[in-house]
C-alpha positions in Angstrom: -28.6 -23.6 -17.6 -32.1 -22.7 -16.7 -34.8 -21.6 -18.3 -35.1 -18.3 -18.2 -30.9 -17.7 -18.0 -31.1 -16.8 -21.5 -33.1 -13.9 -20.5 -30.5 -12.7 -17.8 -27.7 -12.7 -20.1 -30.2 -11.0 -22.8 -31.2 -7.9 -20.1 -27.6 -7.5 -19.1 -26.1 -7.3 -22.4 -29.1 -4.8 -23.6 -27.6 -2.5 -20.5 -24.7 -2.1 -21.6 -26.3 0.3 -24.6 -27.9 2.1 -21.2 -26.2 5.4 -20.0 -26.0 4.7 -15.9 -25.5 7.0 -13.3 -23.2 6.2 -10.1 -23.0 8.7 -7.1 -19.6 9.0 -6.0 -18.7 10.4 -2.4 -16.5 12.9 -0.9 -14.2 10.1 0.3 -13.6 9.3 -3.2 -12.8 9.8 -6.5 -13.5 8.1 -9.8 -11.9 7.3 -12.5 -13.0 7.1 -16.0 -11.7 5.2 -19.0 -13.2 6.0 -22.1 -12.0 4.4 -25.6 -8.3 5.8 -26.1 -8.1 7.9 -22.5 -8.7 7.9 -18.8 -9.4 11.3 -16.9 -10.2 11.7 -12.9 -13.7 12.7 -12.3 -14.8 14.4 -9.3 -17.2 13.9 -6.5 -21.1 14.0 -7.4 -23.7 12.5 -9.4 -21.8 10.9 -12.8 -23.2 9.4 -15.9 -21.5 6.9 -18.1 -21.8 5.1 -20.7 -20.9 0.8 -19.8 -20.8 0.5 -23.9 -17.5 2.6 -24.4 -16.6 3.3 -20.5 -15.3 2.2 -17.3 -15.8 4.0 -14.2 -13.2 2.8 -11.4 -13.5 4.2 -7.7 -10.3 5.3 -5.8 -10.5 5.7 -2.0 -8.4 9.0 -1.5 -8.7 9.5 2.2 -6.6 8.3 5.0 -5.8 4.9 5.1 -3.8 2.7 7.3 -0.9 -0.4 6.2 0.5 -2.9 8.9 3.0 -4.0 7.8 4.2 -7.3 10.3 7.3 -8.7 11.8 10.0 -8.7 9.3 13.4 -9.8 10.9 15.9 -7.3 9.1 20.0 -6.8 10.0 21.1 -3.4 11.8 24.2 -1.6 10.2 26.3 -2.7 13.2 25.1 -6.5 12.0 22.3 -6.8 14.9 19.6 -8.9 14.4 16.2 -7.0 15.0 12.0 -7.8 14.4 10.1 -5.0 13.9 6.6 -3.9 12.5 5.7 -0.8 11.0 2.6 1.3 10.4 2.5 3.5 7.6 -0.7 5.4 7.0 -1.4 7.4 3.7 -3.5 9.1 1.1 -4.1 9.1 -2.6 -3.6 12.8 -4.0 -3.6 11.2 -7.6 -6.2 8.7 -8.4 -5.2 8.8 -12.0 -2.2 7.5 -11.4 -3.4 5.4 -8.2 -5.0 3.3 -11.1 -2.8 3.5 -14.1 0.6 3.2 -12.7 0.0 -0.1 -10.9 -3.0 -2.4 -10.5 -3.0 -2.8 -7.0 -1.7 0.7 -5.3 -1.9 -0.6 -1.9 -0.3 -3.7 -2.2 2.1 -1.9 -4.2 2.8 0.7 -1.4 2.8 -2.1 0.9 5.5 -4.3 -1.0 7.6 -0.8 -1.2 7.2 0.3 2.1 9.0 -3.5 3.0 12.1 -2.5 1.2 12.1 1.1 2.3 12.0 -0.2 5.7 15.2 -2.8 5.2 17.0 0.3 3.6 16.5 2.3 6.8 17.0 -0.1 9.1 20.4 -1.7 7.5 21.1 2.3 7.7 20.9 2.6 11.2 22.5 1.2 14.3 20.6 -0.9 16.9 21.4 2.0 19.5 19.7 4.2 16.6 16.6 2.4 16.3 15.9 1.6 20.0 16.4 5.7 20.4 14.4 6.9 17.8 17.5 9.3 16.6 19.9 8.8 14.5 23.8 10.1 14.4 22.8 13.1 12.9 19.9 13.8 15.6 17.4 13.2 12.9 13.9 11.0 13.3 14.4 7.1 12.4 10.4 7.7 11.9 10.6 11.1 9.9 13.4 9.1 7.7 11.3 6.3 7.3 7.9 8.5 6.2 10.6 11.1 4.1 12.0 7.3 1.7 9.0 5.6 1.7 7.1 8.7 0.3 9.8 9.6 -2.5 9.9 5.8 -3.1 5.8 5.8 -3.8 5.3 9.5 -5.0 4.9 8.0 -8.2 1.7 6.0 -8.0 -0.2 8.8 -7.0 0.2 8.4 -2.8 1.6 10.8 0.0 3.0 8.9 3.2 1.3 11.3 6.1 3.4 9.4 8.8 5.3 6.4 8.9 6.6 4.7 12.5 8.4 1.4 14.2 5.3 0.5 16.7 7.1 -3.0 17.8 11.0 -3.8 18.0 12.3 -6.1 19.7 16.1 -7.9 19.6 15.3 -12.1 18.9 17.5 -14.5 20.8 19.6 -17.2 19.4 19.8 -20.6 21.3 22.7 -22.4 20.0 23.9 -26.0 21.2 27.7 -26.3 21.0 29.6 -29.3 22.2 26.6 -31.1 24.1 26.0 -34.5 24.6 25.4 -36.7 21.4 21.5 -37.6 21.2 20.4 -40.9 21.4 18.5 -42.5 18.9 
């Protein structure tokens, strides 16, 4: 410790008896957590209090997930890769923050398994169509199970979509020549 450190810790513990204010955008809103409850505050100018409050930030526009190669199993037991792109918003930033302390890598980990339950849903055929049996979207599927899966935290799925498939190939060595070693 230095000197003067003493004094740091001394100014930024006498802030926290401070009221501050914090400017939150249009792109967002805040969340506020004050003793016993949490409430959503809007865009604007905002004052708190650091001494019996937290004020949290929630992005609530459009935002965009990649989600990379997984290698998942076709209903008629195909072997595919694909990557999807989901892109949503946060309607609820209450819940965005009290249902789950990371909402997007939440939505992300869901959106994994809502993309294996489509896929092991659908035929190979299916997928490299874009329709399945019933003439329905493989993409409007995907948005319609990811966004019932993650209505809960506060998020609506505004599109989800395959951007890459692609069939992998197996190389298998059957009754070659011994190697030498």
């Amino acid at each position: 410790m230095t000197a003067f450190d003493w004094l740091g810790d001394m100014v930024r513990w006498l802030g926290r008896f401070v009221p501050r204010v914090m400017l939150i955008r249009q792109t967002h809103r805040g969340v506020c957590f004050t003793l016993h409850k949490a409430r959503k505050i809007g865009p604007g100018l905002v004052w708190y209090w650091p001494l019996i409050s937290e004020l949290v930030l929630v992005c609530i526009v459009r935002q965009t997930i990649n989600l990379h190669y997984q290698c998942l199993i076709t209903r008629d037991g195909k072997e595919i890769v694909i990557a999807v792109t989901v892109v949503l918003s946060i309607h609820d930033p209450l819940a965005a923050v009290t249902t789950t302390d990371d909402v997007l890598d939440t939505v992300s980990d869901m959106a994994q398994w809502g993309v294996k339950r489509v896929v092991s849903n659908c035929t190979a055929e299916e997928l490299r169509s874009g329709k399945t049996d019933n003439n329905r979207s493989v993409d409007k599927l995907l948005r319609s199970k990811l966004g019932t899966d993650v209505a809960m935290y506060g998020v609506t799925i505004e599109q989800a979509f395959l951007n890459e498939m692609s069939f992998p190939t197996t190389v298998r060595l059957m009754g070659g020549p011994a190697l030498a070693g």
